[in-house]
N, C-alpha and C positions, 0 to 999 in steps of 0.2 A: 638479443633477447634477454639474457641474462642484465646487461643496464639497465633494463626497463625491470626485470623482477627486483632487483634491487630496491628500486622506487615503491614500490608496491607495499601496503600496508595490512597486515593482517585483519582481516573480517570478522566482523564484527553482525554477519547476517543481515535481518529482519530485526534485532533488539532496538536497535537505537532510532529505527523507523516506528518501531511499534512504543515507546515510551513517547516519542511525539502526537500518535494519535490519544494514547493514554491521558495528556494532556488536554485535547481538543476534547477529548470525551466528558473533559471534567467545565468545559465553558456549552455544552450542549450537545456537542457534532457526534456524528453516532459512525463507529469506526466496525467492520468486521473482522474482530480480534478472534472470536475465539471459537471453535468447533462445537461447542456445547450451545444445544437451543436453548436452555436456561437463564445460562448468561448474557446469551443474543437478545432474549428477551428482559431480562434485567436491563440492561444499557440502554435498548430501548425508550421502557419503559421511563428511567433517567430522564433521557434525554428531551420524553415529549410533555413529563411532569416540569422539569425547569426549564425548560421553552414557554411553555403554557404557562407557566408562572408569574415570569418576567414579563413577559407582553399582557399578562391581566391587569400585573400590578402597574404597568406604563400608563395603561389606557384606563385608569382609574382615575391618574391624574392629567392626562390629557384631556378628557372631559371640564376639570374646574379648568383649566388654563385656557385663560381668554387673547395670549399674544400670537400671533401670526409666525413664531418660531418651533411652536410644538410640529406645525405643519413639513418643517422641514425634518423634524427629530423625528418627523414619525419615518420617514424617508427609509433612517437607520434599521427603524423595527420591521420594515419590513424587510429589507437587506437580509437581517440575521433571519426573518422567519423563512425567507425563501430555502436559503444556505440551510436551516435544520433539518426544512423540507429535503430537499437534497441529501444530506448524508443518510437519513434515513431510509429514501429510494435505493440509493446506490450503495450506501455500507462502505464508502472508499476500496470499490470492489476494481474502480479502472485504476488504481496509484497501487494494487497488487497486483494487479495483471500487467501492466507496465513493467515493476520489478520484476516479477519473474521472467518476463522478457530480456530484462537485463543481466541477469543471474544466467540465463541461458546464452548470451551473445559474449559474457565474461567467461566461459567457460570455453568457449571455442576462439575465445582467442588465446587463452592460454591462464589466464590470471583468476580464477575461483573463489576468490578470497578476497576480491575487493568490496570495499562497504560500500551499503546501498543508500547511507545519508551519506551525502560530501562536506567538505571542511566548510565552504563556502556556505550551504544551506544550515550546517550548526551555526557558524556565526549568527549570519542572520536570524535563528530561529533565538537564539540568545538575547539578543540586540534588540529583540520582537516584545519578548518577556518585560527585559530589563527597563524598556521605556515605559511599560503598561505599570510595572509597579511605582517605578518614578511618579508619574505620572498621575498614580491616585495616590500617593503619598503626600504630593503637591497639592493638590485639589482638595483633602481631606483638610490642609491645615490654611489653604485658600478659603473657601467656603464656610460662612459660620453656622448655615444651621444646615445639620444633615438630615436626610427624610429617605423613605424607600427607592422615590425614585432616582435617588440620586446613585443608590446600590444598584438596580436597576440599567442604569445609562452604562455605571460601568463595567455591567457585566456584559453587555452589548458592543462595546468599545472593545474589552479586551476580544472577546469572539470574533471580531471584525478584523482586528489588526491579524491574529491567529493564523487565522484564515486563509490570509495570504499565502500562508509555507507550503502548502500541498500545491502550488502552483510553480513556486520555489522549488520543491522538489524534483518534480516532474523537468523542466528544463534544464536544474541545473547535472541531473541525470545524465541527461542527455547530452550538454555540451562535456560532461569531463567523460562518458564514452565515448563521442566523437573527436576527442582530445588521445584517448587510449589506440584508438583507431588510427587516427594519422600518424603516430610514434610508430606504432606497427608495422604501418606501412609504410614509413622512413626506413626504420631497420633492415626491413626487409630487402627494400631496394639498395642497401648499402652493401650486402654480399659481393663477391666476384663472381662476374655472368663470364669468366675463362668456361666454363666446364655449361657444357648441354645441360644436363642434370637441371642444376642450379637455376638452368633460368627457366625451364621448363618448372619446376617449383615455384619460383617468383611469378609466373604467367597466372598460375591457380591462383598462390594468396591474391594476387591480384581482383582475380575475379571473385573469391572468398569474401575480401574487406569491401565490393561493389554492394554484395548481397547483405551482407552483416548493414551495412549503410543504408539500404532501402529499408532492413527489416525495422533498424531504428528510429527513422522519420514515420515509416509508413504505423508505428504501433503506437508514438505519440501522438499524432494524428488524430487513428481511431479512439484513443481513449480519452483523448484531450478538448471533448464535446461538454458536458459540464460543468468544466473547469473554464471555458470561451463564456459560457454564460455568467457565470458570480463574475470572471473578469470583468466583462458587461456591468454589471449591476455595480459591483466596485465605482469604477469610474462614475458612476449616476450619482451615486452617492456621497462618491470624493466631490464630485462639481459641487452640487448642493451644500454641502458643507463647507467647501471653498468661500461660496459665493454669500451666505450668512455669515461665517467667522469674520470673512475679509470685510464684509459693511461693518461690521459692530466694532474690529479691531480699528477700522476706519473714522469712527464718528467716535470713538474712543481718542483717537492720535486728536483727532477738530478741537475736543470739547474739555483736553486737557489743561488746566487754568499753569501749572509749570514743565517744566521741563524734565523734573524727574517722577512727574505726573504719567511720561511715558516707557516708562519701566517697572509701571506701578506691576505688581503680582500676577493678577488675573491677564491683563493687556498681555503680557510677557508668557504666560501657559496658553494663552486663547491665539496667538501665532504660533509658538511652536508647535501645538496640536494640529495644527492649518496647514503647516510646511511638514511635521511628519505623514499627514493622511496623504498627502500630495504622493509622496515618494513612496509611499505602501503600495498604493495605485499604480504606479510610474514599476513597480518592480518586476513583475513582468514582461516586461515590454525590454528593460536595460540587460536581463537573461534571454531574453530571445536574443539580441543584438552580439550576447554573448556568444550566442552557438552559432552564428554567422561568423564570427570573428573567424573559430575554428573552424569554420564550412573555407574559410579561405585559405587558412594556412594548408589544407588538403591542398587545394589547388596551385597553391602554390608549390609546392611538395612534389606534386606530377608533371607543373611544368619544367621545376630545376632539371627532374629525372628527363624529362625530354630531351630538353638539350643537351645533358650529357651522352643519352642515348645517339643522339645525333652524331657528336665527336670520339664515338668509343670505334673502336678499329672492328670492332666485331657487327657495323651496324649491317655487315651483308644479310646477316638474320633477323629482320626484322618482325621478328615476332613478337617482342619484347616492347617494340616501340607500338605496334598495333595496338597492343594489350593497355597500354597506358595511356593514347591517342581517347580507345574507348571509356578509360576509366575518365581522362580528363571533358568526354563528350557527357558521358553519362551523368556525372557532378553539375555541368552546366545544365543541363535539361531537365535536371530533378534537385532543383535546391532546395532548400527545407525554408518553406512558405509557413508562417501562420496568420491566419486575421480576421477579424470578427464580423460576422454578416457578413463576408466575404466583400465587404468594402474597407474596412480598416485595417492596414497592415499592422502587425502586431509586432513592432520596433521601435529604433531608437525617433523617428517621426512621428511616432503618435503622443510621445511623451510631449514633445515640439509642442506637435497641432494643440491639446490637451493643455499646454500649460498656457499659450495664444489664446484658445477658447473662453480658461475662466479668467484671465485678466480683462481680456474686451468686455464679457457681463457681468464682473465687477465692478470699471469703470461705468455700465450701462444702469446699475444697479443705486451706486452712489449716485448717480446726476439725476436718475427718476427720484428718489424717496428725500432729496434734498440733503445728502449726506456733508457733499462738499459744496 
């Protein structure tokens, strides 16, 4: 045990989860920060004045626009107006009740102090930022004449990409406690089972880290209903947008008169924005696969211990081996499923299917409108 406290990093709470929603709060999403009804309703009120805002001023100009791609941008506005809707409902009240869930199962396994953003979801929430600033930094000096809507789009843009992280969060949660879990119960098992004691001890944690493992599937589960929806709508809206960037990027490569005609400015941000929304999308899906990873290495962890249990001189007591027989039953019968309408698994296949889908009606899209 002492190895593993080693490892462990001092805590850091609720602060560096709550400057991320502080964040979100500032592109629209309504976060329940603070115990005060005042300021509950301040943030609010924020929140449904620049919502209300941005979408008045979009469809002010969506009206004079006469091309068949507002139809697609409008896709986006309602994206973000659902997502305002939502935090406004919920307050990001199930991505608390989660953590505290997790705060509670870090205590009983012994480590009280681990932080509830991980390295992984700072990166990425980093990564998130830093492309969104790039990104309109690019397009400001792309673009020659600026207008409202073009503030507008990208305040929608950034809120979108944001967005993502509370989905991030929530998984990647999850797999580095079920990563803390299996260490645990590696150690555990690495004792000397000479003495009754000892393996009567190991028999509980055993059963301990069974319960801690249902409590953890089973409470992102329940909370993790909202958050199956925007992933839903994400994808509706990565395709769409797939499927217009990629014709235009298309009839752009056709109708370029040279060769460094295709690396012209916009051509070169108008893919990248097409292959980053791709993988905004897709992220999800590559952290759920994650926490399968670790759902494995568990099992594999109880089957090593099996066969040792097999060849230890002590197997005439097999109690040891029952207990782990159940835990390795128990893990197969209750794997940690997620998937949307309860027809799409929510893994590393759907990124697969997803990235299949929008090439076929892109190709499908080009040969209708006479692209290629």
């Amino acid at each position: 045990m002492d190895e593993l406290l080693s490892r462990t990093k001092t805590s850091v709470g609720v602060v560096s989860l709550r400057w991320v929603l502080r964040l979100r709060l500032a592109v629209g999403f309504y976060p329940h920060l603070s115990t005060r009804a005042v300021l509950r309703a301040a943030a609010r009120l924020y929140c449904i004045v620049l919502s209300t805002t941005v979408i008045t001023i979009y469809f002010s100009f969506f009206v004079e626009d006469r091309s068949l791609r507002k139809y697609f941008d409008l896709v986006y506005i309602i994206n973000y107006a659902v997502c305002v809707y939502i935090s406004l409902l919920t307050g990001e009240k199930d991505l608390f009740n989660f953590c505290k869930m997790i705060e509670q199962v870090d205590r009983k396994l012994g480590f009280p102090h681990l932080p509830l953003l991980t390295f992984r979801a700072k990166i990425m929430f980093l990564c998130i930022y830093l492309y969104e600033t790039v990104k309109l930094i690019a397009f400001v000096f792309a673009i020659p004449r600026l207008d409202w809507k073009f503030f507008t789009i990208c305040i929608i843009s950034i809120a979108t990409s944001v967005h993502c992280i509370i989905q991030i969060i929530f998984l990647d949660l999850l797999r580095s406690r079920l990563a803390l879990l299996r260490q645990v119960f590696e150690l555990n098992l690495k004792l000397d089972i000479n003495s009754s004691t000892i393996m009567d001890s190991q028999i509980q944690n055993i059963s301990e880290c069974l319960k801690l493992y249902a409590i953890l599937i089973d409470t992102l589960s329940e909370n993790f209903f909202w958050s199956k929806l925007q992933i839903i709508i994400r994808f509706t809206t990565c395709f769409a947008f797939c499927i217009t960037k990629g014709a235009e990027c298309v009839s752009r490569i056709k109708h370029a008169e040279t060769l460094t005609g295709l690396f012209d400015q916009p051509l070169v941000l108008e893919t990248t924005n097409c292959f980053i929304r791709f993988i905004l999308a897709s992220l999800p899906a590559v952290f759920t696969e994650l926490i399968h990873w670790e759902e494995e290495k568990l099992k594999t962890v109880i089957a090593n211990q099996l066969l040792d249990c097999e060849d230890c001189q002590y197997s005439s007591d097999d109690s040891l081996y029952a207990a782990l027989t159940l835990a390795a039953d128990y893990i197969q019968h209750r794997p940690f499923r997620l998937s949307l309408w309860n027809l799409l698994p929510l893994d590393a296949s759907l990124v697969l299917t997803f990235a299949g889908f929008c090439t076929t009606y892109l190709i499908v899209v080009t040969q209708i409108f006479g692209i290629i």
